[in-house]
C-alpha positions in Angstrom: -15.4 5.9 15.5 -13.6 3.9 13.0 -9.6 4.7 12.5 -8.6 3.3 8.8 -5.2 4.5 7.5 -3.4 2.8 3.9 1.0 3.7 3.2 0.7 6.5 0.9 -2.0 8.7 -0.4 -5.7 8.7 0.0 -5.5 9.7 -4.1 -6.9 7.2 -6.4 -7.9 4.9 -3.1 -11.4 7.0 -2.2 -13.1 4.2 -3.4 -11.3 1.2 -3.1 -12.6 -0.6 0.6 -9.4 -3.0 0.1 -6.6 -0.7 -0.1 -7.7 0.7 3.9 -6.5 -1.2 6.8 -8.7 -0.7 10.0 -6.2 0.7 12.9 -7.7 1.5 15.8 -12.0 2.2 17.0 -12.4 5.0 19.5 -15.4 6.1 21.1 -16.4 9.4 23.2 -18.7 12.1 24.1 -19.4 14.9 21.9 -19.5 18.5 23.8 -23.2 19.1 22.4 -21.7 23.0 21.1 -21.6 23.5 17.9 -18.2 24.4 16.5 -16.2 23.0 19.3 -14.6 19.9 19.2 -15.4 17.1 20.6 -12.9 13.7 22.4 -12.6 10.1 21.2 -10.2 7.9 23.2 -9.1 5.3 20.6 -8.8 1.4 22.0 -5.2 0.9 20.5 -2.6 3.7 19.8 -2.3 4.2 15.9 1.9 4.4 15.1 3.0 6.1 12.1 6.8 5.7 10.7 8.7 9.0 10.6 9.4 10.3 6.8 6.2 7.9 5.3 3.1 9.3 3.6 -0.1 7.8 5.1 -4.3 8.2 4.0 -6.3 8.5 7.1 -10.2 8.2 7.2 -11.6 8.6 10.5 -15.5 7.2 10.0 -18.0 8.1 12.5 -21.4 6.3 12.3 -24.5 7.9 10.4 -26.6 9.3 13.9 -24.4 12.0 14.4 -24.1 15.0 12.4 -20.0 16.1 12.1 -17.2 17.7 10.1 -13.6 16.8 10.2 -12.8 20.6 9.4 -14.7 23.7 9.3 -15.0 23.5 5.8 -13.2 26.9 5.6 -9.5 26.1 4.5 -8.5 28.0 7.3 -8.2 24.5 9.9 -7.4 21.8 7.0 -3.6 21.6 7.4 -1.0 21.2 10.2 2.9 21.3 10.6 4.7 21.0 13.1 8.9 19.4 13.8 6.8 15.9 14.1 4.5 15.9 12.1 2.4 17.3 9.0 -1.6 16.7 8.6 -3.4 18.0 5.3 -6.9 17.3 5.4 -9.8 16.7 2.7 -12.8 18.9 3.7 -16.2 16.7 4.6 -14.5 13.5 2.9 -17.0 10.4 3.5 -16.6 6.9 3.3 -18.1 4.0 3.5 -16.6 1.0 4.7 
């Protein structure tokens, strides 16, 4: 797995390779169920600044089958004191 991240939105940037900034590769063992999740470890921590906006693509390679979300709306965002996630349903991108 592949960890790119760019300051500020993913909007406008889908398609431009220049504006992503590889952060961190992970590998791991998917559970082999369908519909539950599976664990990377990444080989670097990836720090965010408090109170910035940040695009993340996580890119897995093209033998596995996998969705970032369950393509239902109902997993796609997160909140939380720390931090807040909104993801893009099945977004793919290559590098």
């Amino acid at each position: 797995m592949e960890v790119y991240s760019l300051v500020g939105t993913y909007v406008g940037n889908e398609g431009n390779a220049g504006a992503w900034t590889l952060s961190a590769t992970g590998s791991g063992t998917a559970s082999g169920v369908v519909d539950t999740p599976s664990n990377a470890v990444l080989d670097v921590p990836v720090t965010l600044t408090a109170g910035t906006t940040y695009g993340m693509a996580l890119v897995l390679d093209a033998t596995h089958a996998h969705y970032y979300t369950n393509g239902d709306g109902t997993n796609q965002n997160y909140s939380n004191a720390d931090v807040a996630t909104f993801l893009r349903s099945r977004f793919q991108r290559s590098f």
